[in-house]
N, C-alpha and C positions, 0 to 999 in steps of 0.2 A: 351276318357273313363271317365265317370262319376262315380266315387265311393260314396257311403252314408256310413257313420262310425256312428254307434248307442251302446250303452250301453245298453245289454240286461237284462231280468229280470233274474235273478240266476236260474238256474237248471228248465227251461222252452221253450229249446228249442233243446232238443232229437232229435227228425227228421231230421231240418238240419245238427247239430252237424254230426248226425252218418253217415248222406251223405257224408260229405265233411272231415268225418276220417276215413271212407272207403277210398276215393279218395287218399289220404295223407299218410295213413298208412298202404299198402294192406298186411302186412306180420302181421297182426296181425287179418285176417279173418279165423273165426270159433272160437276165441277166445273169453270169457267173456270182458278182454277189449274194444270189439265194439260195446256193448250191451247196450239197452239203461238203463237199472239197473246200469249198471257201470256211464256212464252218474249221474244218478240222485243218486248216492252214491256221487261223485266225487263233484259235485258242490252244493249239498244239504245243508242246514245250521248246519248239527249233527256236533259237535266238532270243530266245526273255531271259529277264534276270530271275524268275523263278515260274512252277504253276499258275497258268490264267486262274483270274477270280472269274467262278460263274455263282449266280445264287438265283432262286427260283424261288414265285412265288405259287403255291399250290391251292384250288380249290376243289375239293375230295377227287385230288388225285390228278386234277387236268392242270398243266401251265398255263397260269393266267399271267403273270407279270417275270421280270428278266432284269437282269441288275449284272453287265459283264465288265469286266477290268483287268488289262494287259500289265501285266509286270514289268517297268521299262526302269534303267539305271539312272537316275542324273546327277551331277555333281552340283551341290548349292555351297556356295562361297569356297570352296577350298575340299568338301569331306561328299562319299557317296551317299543317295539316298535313293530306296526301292521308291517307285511311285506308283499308283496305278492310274491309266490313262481309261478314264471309263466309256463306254462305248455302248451302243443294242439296248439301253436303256428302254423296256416294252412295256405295254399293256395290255391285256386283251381288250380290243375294240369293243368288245359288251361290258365291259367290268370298267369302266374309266369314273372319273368321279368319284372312285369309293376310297380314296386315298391309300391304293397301292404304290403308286410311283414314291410318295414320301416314306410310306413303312419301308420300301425295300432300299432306300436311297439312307435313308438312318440305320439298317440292319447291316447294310455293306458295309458302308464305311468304318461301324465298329467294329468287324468281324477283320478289316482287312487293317486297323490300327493294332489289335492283339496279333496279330500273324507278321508286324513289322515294317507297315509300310507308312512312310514319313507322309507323304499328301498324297493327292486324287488332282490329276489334271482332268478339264476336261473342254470339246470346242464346239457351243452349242452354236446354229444359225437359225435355228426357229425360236424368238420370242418366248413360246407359249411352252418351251421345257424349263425355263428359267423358274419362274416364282418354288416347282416343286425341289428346286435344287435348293434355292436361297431358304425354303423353310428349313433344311436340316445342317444347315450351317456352312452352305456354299457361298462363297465369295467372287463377284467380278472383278479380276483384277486387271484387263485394258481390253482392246478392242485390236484384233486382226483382219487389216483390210486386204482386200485382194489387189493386188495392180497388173493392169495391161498393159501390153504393148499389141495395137491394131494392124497388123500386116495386109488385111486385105477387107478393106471397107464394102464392098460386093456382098461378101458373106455375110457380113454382119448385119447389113442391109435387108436382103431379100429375105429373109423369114420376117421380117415383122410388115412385109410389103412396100419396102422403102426403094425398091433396087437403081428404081430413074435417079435415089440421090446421086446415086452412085461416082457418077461421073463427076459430079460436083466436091463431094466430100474424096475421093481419091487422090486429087492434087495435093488438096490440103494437108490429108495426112502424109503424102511421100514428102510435103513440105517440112514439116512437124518433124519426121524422122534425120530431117538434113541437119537442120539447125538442132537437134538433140545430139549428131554426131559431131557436130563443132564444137557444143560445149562440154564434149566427154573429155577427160583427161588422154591425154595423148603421147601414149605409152606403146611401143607396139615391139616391144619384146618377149611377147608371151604369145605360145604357140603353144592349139591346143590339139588334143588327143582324142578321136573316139573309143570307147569299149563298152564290150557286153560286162553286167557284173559280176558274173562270176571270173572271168578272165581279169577284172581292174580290182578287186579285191584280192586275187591272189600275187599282188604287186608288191615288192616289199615298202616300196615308197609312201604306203597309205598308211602304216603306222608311223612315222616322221612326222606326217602329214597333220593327223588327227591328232595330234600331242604337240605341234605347235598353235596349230587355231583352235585347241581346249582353254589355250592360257590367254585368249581375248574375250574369254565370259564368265560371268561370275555364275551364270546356273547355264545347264545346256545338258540336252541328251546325252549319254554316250553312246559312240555311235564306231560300235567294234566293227567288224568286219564280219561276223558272225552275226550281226545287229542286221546288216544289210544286206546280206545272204538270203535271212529270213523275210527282209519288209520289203524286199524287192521282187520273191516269189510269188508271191499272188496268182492263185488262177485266172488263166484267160489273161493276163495283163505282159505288156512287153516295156522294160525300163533301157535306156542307154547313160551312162556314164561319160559327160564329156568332159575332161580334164586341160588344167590350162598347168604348161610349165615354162619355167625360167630355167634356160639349161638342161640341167636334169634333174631341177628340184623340183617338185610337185607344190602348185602354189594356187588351185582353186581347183572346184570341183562344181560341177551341176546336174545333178540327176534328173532329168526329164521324160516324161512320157508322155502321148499322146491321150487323149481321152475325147469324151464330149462331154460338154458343160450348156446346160438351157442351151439343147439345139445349135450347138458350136462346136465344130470340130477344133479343137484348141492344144496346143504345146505346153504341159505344164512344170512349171521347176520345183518339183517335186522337193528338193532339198539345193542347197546353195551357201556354199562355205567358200570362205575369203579370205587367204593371209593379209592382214593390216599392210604392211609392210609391200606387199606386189597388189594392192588396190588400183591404182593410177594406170595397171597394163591388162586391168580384169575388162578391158574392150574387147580384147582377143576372145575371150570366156562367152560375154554377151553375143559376138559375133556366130559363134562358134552353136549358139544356143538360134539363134536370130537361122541360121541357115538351114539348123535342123528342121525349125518349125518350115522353110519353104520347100525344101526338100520333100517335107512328110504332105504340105499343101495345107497346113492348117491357117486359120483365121489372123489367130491373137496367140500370143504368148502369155502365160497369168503366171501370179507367183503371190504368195500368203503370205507375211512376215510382219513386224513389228516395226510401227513408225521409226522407230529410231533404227533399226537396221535399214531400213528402206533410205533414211538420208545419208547413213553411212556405206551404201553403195552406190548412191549416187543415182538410184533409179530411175530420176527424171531425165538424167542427162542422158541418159543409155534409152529414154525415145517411153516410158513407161509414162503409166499418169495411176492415180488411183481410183478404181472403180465405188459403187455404191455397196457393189456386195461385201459385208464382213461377218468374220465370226468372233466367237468373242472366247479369252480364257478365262475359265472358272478354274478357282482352286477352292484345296480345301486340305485346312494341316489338320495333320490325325496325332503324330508323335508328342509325346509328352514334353519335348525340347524345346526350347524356344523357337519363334519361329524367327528364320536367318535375315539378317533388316533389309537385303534386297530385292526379299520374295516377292514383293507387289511394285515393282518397278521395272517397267517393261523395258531398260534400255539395259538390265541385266542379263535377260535372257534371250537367247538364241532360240527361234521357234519356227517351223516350217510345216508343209504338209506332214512330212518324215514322223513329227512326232504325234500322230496320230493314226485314223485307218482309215482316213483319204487318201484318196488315189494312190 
């Protein structure tokens, strides 16, 4: 078997791409994810900190394997670093086994450590990508679980043929949610704000905003306004902006959108940032999130984060529990530098769906 490994030109090569993630990913056909719009959103230069990595692996001339990685800024202890968040990691469904996925998984990362880039995040949830990653020097460094909050036990019920619980488990949870709004902190000076994002980013208030809750983490995205411009355009996809202020300071933020998840139509917190300091009035924020989801009629409200962020907002008290589903972060340092001592310490970083290309 002859493989060719090339570095391709960014967001210029649609065709094959969506051949070979049809092949890869068929439970996402008839979806805008397979399109070539989504494509050339996805790898296009709008809001990265430089050109997508694409590399391709070729057998006489057809793509058989795909190795993609978005350019994203982070700040680790104090200084920026380029990272790539790797993504579309493929193979052609005939060609598996023949140890593509490692060749192209060792060829990127060194191609993309000579071009400057300090690590590779990455959020695998299937098992079975794991050992190809850990062969070329990937590391698990914690686990990202997902937590809910259940609004409407009905729904969750009748797909899986449960619906007669229904009446039984409903009390309960309107019980669960009562006694979770008792033990929330009881703060109710914060009053929040709908918007679309292009209107709330063009607010002067969001860079104040971003530059005092950049100094509660020691590693975290950065997360411009131009950052968000981009990760919030997505085709086919609609995001809201609900903002929580004290006054007229702007003191939390929660991007959510609707989606469906395993057959649930669900409210998801796409991203969610919290001044320390206005914590104890972020009720307002959760409420504010808690009404959208019944407004729009979804189920459950979910949110991705990192145990230690989850106890620092107090998730449980605000009506949340942790579900079964996680994903997990790989990393993997590429830079010659040391690596910074709180890189594999989850209660350093700030992590959300945001910093990936979910949802």
């Amino acid at each position: 078997m002859s493989i060719e490994q090339k570095r391709l030109v960014p967001a210029s090569s649609a065709s094959e791409y969506q051949h070979l993630f049809k092949d890869c990913f068929p439970e996402t056909a008839g979806t805008s994810i397979e399109t070539a719009e989504h494509y050339l959103w996805k790898y296009g230069a709008l809001g990265k900190a430089a050109p997508a990595f694409e590399f391709g692996a070729y057998e006489r001339a057809r793509l058989v394997g795909y190795y993609g990685a978005l350019p994203f800024t982070y700040h680790v202890s104090g200084s920026p670093h380029m990272a790539g968040m790797v993504c579309d990691v493929m193979t052609d469904s005939h060609m598996r086994g023949k140890g593509i996925f490692t060749m192209q998984g060792r060829y990127a990362t060194e191609k993309m450590a000579k071009e400057g880039v300090s690590f590779v995040t990455g959020y695998p949830i299937r098992p079975s990508v794991l050992p190809g990653h850990i062969k070329v020097g990937w590391k698990v460094a914690f686990d990202l679980p997902v937590y809910f909050k259940l609004l409407d036990p009905a729904t969750l019920l009748a797909p899986r043929g449960l619906r007669a619980l229904a009446p039984v488990v409903r009390p309960l949870c309107a019980a669960y949610q009562t006694v979770a709004r008792g033990l929330a902190p009881r703060d109710d000076s914060g009053v929040c704000r709908q918007f679309a994002p292009d209107e709330f980013f063009a607010l002067p208030e969001y860079q104040a905003f971003q530059k005092a809750w950049s100094s509660q983490y020691q590693i975290y995205l950065v997360r411009t306004a131009d950052f968000f411009r981009w990760r919030l355009s997505a085709p086919a996809t609609s995001y809201r902006i609900l903002a929580q202020y004290h006054g007229r300071e702007l003191t939390g933020i929660a991007v959510v959108r609707n989606s469906i998840i395993d057959n649930l139509d669900v409210t998801a917190v796409v991203d969610l940032m919290i001044l320390s300091e206005h914590a104890s009035a972020a009720g307002a924020l959760h409420r504010e999130v808690e009404r959208f989801a019944r407004e729009s009629r979804t189920a459950v409200v979910v949110i991705m984060t990192t145990r230690p962020d989850a106890a620092r907002w107090r998730l449980y008290r605000y009506g949340f529990l942790r579900s079964p589903v996680k994903f997990k972060l790989i990393l993997k340092w590429l830079s010659e530098a040391p690596v910074p001592a709180p890189f594999w310490q989850a209660e350093a970083w700030h992590l959300s769906w945001a910093d990936t290309d979910n949802l």
